[in-house]
VEXLO-22329 format. One record per residue: y, z, x of N, C-alpha, C in turn; residue number from 1. Coordinates in nm, 3 decimals. Layout:
<atoms>
n.c2,n.c3,n.c1,ca.c2,ca.c3,ca.c1,c.c2,c.c3,c.c1,nr
Y,Z,X,Y,Z,X,Y,Z,X,NUM $
...
</atoms>
This chain:
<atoms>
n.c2,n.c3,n.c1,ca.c2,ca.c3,ca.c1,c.c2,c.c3,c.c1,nr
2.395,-3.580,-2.089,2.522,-3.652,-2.087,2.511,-3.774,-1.996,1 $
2.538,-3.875,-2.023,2.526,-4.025,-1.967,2.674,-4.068,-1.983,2 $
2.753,-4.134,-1.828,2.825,-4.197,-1.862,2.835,-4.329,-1.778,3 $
2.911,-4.420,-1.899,2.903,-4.562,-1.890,2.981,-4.625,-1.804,4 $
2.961,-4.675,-1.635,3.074,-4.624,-1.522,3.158,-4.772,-1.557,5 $
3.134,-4.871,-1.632,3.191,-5.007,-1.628,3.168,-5.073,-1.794,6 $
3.258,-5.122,-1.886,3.220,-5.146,-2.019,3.343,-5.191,-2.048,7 $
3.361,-5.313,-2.054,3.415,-5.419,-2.147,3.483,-5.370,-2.262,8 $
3.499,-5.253,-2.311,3.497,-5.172,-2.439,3.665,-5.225,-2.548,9 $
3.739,-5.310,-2.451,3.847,-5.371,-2.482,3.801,-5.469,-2.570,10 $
3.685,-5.583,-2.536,3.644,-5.689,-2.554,3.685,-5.668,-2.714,11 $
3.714,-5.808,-2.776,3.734,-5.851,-2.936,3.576,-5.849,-3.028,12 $
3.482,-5.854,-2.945,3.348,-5.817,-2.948,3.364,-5.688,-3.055,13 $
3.412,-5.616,-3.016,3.414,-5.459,-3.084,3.502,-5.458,-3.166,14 $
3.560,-5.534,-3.215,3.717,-5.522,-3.289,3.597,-5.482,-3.465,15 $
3.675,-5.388,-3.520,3.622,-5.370,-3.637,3.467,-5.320,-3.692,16 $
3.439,-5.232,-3.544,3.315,-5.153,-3.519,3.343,-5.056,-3.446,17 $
3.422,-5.010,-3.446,3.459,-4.871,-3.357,3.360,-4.777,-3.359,18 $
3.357,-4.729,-3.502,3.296,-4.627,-3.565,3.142,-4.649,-3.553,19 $
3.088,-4.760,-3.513,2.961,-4.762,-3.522,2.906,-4.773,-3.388,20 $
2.999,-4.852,-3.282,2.964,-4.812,-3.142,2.993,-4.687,-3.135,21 $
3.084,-4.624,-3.178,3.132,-4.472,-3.120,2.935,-4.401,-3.183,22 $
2.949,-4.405,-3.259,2.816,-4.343,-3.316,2.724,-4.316,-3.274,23 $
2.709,-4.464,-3.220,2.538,-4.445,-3.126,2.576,-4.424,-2.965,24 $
2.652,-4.466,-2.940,2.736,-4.376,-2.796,2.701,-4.284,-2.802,25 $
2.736,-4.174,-2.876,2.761,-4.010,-2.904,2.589,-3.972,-2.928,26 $
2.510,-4.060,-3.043,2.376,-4.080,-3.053,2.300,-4.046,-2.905,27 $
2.337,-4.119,-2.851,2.232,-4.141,-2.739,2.323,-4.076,-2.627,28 $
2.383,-4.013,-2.625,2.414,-3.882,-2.525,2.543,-3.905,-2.436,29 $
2.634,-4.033,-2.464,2.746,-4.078,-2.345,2.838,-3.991,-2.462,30 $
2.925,-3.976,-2.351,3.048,-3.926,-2.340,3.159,-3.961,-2.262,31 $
3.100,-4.057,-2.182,3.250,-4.127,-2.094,3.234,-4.261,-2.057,32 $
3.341,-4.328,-2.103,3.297,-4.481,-2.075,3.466,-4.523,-2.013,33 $
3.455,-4.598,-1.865,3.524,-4.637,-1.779,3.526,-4.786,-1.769,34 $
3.651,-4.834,-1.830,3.708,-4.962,-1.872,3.785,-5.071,-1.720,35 $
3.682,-5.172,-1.709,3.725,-5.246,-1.573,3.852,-5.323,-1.606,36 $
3.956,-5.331,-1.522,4.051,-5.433,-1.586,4.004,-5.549,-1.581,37 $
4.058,-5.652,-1.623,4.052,-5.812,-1.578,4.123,-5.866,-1.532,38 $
4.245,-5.864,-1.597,4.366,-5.944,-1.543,4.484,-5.885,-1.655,39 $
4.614,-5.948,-1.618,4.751,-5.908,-1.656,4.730,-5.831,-1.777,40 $
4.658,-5.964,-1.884,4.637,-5.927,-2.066,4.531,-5.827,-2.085,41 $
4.450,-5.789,-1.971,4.357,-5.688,-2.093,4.444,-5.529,-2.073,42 $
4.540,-5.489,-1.975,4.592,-5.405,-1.930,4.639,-5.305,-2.095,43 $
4.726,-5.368,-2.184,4.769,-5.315,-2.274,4.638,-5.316,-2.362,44 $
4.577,-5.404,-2.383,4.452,-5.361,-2.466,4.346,-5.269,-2.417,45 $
4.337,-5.200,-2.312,4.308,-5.085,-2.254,4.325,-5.002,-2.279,46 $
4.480,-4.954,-2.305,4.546,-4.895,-2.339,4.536,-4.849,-2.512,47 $
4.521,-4.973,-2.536,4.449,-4.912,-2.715,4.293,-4.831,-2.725,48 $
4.245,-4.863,-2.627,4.072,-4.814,-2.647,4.081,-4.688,-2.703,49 $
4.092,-4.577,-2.652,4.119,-4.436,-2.656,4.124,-4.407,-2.830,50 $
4.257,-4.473,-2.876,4.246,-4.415,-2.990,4.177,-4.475,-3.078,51 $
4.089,-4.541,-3.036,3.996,-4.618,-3.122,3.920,-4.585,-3.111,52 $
3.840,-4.465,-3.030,3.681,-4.397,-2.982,3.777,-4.248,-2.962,53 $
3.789,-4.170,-3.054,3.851,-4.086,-3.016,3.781,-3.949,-2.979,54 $
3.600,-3.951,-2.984,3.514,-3.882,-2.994,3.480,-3.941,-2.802,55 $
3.534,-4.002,-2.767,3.473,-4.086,-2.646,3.551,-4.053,-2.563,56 $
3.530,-3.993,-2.403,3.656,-3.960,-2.311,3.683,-4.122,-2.265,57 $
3.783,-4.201,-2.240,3.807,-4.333,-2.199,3.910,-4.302,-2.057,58 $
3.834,-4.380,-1.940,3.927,-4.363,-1.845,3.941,-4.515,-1.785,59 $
4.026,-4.533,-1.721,4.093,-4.675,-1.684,4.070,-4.728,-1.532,60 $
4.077,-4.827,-1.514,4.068,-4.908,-1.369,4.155,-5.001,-1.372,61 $
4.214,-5.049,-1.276,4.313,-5.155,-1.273,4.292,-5.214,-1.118,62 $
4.339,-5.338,-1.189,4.259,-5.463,-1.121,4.260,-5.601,-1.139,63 $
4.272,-5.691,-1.041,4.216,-5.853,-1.087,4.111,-5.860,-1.046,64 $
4.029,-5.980,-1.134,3.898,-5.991,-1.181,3.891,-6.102,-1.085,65 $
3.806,-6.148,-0.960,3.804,-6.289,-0.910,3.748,-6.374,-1.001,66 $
3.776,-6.391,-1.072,3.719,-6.528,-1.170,3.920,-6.582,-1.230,67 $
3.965,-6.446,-1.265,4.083,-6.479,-1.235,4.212,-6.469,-1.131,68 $
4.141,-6.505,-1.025,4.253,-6.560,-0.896,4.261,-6.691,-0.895,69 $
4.358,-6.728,-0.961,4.424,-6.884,-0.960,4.556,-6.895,-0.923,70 $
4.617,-6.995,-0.902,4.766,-7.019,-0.898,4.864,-6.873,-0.868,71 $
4.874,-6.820,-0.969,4.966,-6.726,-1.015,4.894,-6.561,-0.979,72 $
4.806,-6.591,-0.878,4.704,-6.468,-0.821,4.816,-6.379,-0.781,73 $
4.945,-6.413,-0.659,4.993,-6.348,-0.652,5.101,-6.268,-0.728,74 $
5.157,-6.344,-0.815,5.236,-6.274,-0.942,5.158,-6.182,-1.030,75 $
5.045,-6.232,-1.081,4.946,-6.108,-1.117,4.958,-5.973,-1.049,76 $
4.939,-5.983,-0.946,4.901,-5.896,-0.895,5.038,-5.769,-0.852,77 $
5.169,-5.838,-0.888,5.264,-5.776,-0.854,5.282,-5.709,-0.996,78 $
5.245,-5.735,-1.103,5.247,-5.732,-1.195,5.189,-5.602,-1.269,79 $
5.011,-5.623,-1.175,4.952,-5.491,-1.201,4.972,-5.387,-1.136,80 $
5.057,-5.453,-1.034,5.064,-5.301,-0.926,5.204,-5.251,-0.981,81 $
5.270,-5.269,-1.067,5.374,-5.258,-1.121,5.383,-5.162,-1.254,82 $
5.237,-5.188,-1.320,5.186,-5.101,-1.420,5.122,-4.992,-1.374,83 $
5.045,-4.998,-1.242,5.012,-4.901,-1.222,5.113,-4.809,-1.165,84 $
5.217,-4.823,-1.098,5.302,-4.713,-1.087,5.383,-4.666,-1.199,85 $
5.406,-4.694,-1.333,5.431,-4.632,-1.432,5.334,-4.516,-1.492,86 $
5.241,-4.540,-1.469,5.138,-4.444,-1.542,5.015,-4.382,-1.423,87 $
5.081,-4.365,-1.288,4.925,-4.358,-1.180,4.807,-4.229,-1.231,88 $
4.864,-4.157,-1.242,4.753,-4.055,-1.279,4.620,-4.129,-1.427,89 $
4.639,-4.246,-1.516,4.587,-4.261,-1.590,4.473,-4.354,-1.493,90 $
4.464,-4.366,-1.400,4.375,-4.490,-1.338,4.244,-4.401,-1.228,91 $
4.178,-4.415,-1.260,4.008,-4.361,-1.193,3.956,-4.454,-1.063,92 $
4.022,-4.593,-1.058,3.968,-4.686,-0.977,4.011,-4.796,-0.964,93 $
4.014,-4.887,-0.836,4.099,-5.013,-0.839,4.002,-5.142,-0.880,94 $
3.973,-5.168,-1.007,3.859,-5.271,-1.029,3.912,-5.367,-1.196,95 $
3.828,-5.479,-1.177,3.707,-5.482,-1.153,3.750,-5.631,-1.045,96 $
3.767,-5.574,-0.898,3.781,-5.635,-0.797,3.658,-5.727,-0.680,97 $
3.686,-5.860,-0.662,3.605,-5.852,-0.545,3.544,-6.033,-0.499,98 $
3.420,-6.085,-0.531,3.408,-6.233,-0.499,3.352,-6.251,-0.616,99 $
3.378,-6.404,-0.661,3.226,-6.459,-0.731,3.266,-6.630,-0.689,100 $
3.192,-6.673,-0.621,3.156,-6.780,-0.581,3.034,-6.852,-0.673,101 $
2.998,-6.814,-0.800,2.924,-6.889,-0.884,2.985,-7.009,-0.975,102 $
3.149,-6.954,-1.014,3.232,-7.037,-1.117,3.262,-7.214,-0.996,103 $
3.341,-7.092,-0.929,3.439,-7.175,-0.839,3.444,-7.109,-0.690,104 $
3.390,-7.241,-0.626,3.396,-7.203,-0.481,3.522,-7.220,-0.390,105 $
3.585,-7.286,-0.478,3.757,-7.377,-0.393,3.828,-7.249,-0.381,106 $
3.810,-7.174,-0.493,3.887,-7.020,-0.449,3.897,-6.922,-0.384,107 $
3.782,-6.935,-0.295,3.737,-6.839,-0.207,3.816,-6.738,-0.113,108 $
3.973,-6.882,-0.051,4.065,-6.840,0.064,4.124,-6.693,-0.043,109 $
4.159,-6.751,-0.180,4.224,-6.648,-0.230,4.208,-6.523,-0.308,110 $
4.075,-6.599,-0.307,4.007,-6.439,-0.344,4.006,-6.345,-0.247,111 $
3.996,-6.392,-0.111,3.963,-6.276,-0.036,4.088,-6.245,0.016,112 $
4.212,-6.302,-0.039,4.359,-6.253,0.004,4.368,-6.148,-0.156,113 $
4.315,-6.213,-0.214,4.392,-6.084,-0.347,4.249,-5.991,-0.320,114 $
4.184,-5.984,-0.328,4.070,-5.820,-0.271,4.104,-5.776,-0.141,115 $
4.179,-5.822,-0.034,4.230,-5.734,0.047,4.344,-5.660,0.049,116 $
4.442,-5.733,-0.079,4.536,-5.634,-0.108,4.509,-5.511,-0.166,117 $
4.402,-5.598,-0.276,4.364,-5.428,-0.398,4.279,-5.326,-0.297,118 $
4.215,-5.362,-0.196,4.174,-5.276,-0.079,4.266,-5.224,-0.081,119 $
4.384,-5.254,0.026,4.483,-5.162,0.053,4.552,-5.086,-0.073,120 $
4.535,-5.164,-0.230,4.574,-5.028,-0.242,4.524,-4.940,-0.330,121 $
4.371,-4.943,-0.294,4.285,-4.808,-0.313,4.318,-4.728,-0.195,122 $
4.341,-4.738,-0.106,4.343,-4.640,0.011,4.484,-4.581,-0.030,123 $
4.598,-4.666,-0.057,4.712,-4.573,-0.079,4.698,-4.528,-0.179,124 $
4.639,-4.577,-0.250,4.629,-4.452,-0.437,4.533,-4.374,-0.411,125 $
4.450,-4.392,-0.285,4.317,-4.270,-0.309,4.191,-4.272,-0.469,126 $
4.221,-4.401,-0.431,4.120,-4.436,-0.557,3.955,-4.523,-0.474,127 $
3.857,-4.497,-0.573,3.741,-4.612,-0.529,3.804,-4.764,-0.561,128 $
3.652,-4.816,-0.541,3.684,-4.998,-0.569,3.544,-5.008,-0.681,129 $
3.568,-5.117,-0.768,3.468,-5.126,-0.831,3.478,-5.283,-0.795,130 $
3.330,-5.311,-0.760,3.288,-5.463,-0.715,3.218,-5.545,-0.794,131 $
3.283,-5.691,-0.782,3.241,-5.723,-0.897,3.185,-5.878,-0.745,132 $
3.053,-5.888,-0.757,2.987,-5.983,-0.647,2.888,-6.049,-0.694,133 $
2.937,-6.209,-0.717,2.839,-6.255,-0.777,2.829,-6.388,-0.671,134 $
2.698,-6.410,-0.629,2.676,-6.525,-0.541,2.780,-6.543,-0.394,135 $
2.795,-6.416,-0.342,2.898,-6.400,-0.245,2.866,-6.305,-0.172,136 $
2.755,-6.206,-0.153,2.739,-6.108,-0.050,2.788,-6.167,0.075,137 $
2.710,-6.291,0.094,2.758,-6.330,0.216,2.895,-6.314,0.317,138 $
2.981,-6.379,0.204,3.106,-6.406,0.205,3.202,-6.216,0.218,139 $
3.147,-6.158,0.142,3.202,-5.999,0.030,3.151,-5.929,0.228,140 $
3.055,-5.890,0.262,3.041,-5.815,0.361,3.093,-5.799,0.457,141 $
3.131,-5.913,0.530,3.250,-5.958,0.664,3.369,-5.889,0.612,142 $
3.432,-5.881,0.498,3.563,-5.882,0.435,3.584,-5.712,0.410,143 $
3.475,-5.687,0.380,3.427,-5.507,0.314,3.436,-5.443,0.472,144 $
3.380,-5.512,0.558,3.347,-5.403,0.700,3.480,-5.420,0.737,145 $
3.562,-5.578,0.802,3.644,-5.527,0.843,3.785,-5.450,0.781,146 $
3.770,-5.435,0.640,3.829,-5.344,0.543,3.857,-5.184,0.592,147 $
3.684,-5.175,0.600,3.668,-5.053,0.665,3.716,-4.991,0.772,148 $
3.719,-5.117,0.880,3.728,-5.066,0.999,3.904,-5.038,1.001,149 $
3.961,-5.137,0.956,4.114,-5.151,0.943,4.142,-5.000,0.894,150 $
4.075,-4.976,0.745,4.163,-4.856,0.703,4.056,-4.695,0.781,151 $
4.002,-4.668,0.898,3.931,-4.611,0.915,3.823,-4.566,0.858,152 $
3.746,-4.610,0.781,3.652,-4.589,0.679,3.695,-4.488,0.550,153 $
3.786,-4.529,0.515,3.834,-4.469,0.368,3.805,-4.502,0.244,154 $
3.792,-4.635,0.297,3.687,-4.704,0.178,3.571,-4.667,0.075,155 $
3.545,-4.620,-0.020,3.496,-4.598,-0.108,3.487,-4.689,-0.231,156 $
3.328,-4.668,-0.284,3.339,-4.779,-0.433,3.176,-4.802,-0.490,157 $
3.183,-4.879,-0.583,3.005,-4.915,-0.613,3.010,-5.059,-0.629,158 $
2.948,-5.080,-0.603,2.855,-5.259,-0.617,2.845,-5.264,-0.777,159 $
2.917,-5.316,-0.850,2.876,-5.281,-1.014,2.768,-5.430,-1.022,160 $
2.718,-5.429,-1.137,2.602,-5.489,-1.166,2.563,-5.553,-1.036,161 $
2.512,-5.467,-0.952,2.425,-5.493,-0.807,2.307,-5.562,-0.834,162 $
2.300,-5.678,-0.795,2.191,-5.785,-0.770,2.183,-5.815,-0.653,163 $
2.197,-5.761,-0.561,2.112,-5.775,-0.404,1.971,-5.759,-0.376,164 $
1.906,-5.711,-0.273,1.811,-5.681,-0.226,1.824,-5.562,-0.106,165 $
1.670,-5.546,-0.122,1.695,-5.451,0.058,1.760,-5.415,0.115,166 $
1.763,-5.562,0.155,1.912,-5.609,0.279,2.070,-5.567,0.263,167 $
2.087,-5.628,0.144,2.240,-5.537,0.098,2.232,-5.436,0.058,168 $
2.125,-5.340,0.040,2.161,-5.238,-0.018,2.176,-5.139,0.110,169 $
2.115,-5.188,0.227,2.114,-5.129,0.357,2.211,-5.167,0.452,170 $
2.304,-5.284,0.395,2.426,-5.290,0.457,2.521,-5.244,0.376,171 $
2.526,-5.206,0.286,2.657,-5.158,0.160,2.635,-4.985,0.223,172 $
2.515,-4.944,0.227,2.495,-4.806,0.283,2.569,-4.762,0.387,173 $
2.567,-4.871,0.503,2.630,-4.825,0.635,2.781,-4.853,0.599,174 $
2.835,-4.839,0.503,2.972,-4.934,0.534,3.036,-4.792,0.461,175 $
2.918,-4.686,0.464,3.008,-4.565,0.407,2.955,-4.483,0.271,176 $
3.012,-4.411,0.178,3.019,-4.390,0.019,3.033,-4.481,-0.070,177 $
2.920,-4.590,-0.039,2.925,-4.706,-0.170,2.794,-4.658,-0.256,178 $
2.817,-4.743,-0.395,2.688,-4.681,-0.507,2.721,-4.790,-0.553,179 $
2.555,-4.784,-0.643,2.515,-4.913,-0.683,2.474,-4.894,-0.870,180 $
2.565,-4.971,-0.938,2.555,-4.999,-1.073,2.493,-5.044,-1.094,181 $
2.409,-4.975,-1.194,2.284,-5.061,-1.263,2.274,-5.068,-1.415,182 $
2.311,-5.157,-1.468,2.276,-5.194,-1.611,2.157,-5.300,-1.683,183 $
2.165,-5.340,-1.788,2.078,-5.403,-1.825,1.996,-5.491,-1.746,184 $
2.062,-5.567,-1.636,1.985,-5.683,-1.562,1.875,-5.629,-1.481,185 $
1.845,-5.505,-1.504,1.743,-5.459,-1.451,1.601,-5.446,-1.518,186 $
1.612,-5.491,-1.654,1.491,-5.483,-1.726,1.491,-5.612,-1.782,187 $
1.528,-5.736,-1.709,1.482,-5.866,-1.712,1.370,-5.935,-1.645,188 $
1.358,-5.919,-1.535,1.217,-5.924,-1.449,1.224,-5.823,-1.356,189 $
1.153,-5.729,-1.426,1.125,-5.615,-1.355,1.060,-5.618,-1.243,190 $
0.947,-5.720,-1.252,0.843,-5.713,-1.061,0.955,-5.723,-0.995,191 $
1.064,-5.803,-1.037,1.182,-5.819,-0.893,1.263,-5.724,-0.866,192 $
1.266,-5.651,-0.996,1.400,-5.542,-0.969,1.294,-5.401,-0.939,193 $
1.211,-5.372,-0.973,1.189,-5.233,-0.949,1.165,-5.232,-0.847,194 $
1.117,-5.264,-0.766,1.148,-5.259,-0.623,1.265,-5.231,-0.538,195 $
1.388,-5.274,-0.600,1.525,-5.294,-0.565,1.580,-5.115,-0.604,196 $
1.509,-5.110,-0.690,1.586,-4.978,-0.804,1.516,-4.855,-0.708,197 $
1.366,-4.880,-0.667,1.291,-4.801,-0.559,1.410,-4.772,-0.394,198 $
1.472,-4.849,-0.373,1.475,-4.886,-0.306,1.630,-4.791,-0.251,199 $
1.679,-4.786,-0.379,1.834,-4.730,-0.358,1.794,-4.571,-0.403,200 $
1.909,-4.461,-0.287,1.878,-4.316,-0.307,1.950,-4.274,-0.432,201 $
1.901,-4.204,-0.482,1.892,-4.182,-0.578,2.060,-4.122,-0.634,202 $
2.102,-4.046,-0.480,2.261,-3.971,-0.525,2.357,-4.127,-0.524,203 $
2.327,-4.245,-0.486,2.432,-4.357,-0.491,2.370,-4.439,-0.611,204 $
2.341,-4.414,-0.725,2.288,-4.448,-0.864,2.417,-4.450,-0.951,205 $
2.460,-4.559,-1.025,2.559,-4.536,-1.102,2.496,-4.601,-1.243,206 $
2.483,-4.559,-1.389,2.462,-4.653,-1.482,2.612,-4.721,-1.526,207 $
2.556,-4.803,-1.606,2.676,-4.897,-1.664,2.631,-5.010,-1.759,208 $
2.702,-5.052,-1.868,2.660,-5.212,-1.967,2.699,-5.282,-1.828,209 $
2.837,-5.314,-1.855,2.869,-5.416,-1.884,2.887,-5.484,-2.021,210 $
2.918,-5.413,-2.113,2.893,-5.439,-2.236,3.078,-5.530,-2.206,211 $
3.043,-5.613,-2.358,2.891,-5.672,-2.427,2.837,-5.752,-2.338,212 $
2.814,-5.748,-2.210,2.736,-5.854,-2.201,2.599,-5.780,-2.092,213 $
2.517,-5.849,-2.080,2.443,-5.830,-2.006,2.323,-5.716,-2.097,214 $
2.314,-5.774,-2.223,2.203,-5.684,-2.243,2.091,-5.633,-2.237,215 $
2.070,-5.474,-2.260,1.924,-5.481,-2.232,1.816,-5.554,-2.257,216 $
1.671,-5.619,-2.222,1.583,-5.702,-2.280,1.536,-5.666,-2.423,217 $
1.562,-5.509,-2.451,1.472,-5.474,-2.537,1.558,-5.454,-2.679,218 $
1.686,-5.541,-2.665,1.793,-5.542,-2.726,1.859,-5.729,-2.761,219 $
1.763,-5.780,-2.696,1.772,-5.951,-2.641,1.889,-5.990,-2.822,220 $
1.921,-6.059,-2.794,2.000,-6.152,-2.951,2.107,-6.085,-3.003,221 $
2.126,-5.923,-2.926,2.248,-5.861,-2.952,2.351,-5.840,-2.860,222 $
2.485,-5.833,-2.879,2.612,-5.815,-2.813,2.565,-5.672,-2.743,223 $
2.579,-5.667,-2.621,2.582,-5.542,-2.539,2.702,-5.430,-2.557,224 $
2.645,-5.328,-2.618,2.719,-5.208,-2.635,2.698,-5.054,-2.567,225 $
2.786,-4.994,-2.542,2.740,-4.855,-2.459,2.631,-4.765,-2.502,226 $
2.544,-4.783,-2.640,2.488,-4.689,-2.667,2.353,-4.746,-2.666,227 $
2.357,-4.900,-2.586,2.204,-4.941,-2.538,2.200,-4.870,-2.420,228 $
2.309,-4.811,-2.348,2.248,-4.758,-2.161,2.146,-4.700,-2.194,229 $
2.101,-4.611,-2.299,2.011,-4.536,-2.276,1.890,-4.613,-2.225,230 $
1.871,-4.720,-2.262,1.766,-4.789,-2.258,1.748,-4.844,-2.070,231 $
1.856,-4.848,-2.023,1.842,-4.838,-1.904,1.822,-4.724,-1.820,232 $
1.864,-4.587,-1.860,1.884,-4.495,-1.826,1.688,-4.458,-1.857,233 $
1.647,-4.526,-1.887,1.486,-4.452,-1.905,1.396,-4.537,-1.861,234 $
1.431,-4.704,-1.825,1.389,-4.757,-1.758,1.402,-4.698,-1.591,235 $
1.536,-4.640,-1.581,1.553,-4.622,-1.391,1.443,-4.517,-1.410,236 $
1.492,-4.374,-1.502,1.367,-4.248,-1.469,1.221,-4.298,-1.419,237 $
1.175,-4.382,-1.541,1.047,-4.437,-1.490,1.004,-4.475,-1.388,238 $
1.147,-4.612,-1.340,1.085,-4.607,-1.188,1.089,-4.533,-1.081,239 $
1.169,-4.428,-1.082,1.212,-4.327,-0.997,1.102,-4.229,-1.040,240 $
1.012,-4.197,-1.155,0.953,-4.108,-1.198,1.023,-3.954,-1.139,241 $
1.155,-3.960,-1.232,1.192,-3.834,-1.317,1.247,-3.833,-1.415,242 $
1.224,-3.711,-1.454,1.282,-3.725,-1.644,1.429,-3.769,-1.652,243 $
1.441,-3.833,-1.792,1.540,-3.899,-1.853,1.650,-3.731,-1.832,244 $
1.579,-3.593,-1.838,1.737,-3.554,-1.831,1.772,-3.552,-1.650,245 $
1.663,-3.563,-1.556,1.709,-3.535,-1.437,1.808,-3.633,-1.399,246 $
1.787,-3.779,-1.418,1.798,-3.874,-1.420,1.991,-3.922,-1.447,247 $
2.012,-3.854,-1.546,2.148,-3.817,-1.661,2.187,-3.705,-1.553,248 $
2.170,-3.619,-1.493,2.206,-3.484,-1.423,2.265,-3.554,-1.300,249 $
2.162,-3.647,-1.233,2.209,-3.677,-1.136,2.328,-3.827,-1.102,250 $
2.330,-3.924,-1.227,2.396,-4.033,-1.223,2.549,-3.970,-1.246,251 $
2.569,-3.861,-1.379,2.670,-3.835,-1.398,2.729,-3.761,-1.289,252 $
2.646,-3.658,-1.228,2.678,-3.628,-1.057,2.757,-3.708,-0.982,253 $
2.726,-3.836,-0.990,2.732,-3.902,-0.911,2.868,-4.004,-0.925,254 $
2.870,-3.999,-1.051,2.963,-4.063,-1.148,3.131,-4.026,-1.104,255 $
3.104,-3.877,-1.130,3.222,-3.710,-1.117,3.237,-3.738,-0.934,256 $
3.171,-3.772,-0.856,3.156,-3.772,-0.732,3.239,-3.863,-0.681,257 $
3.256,-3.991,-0.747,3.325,-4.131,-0.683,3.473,-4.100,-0.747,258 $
3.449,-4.086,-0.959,3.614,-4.105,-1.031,3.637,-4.004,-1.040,259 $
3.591,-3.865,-1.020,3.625,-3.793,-1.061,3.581,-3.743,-1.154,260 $
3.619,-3.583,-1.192,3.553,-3.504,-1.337,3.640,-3.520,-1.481,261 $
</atoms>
């Protein structure tokens, strides 16, 4: 059993293929795929996934996406926290939250005002964080510790598509129960990543697409879908050298450990 901790599965990408992602999903051994929000609009189309994979357990995250903190960051955000108290028990995690300083750097002040709210309110919902850090460790670590320290280390979450090194993976460690998502971008230049993949213990392992995007290499010219993880899921065994089912035993462990069973 493999499950997919982060997947796009809303995306228009999939519109009118249900049945054939559901297929090879089920094919290749997942059974649970955990949908990041984005912003205001993907909230109700979330909400449709479910009965569209009805062979598929679908669980939810809610969240702004820093790519969308603009202008109206704070109305968003009153917005989602507004949906989430109609329905709280349907939500696994407060994501897909956090920096990316690759688009736009002018946004920075407010990104790190709207991820310190959705901080606070993973701690009052008792939910993880799912991180979304692109070209910003720098910036993301100062903001994460004193997070920590503020809410006494309650903080919990994973680094989703983790592209750090060493270094962050040994400061994300001390900052508590963080885990590190690994999907396709790991079998793009491997001399760089297996080292990285060596590098992280094995119980803070999370798989994930990112679908559609971010596909596996061995999948290159196609839209990223949940029933390529496998292909990551046998790349990590390898480098970890243990079997593809230990491998599945222990991510989904790990999975049940952060959102829940």
């Amino acid at each position: 059993m493999l499950v997919d901790t982060h997947c796009h599965l809303y995306d228009e990408t999939f519109d009118s293929r249900e049945q054939q992602v559901e297929d090879l999903a089920l094919k290749n051994g997942l059974t649970r795929i955990l949908l990041p929000n984005i912003d205001v609009n993907s909230l109700p189309k979330m909400d449709a996934v479910a009965a569209k994979y009805p062979a598929l357990e679908i669980q939810k995250m809610i969240g702004l996406h820093p790519c969308y903190v603009k202008e109206d960051w704070s109305d968003q955000l009153d917005q989602i926290e507004a949906w989430y108290h109609q329905k709280p028990e349907e939500f696994c995690a407060v994501g897909e939250i956090g920096l990316d300083l690759y688009w736009d750097q002018s946004t920075l002040a407010i990104q790190i005002e709207a991820l310190n709210r959705q901080i606070d309110w993973s701690v009052d919902w008792d939910l993880p964080i799912a991180l979304h850090v692109r070209s910003s460790f720098k910036e993301l670590f100062p903001v994460l510790e004193a997070a920590q320290e503020r809410h006494g280390g309650k903080i919990r979450g994973v680094f989703h598509c983790f592209s750090g090194g060493k270094k962050q993976i040994n400061r994300a460690l001390r900052l508590g129960e963080f885990y590190f998502g690994l999907g396709g971008s790991i079998t793009y230049n491997r001399s760089a990543t297996d080292p990285v993949v060596l590098s992280i213990p094995q119980d803070r392992i999370l798989l994930e697409t990112d679908a559609p995007y971010l596909t596996p290499s061995a999948f290159k010219g196609q839209k990223n879908e949940p029933g390529f993880m496998l292909d990551v899921a046998q790349t990590i065994s390898e480098i970890k050298g243990v079997s593809l089912e230990e491998l599945a035993a222990l991510t989904t462990a790990n999975a049940e450990k952060l959102f829940g069973s």
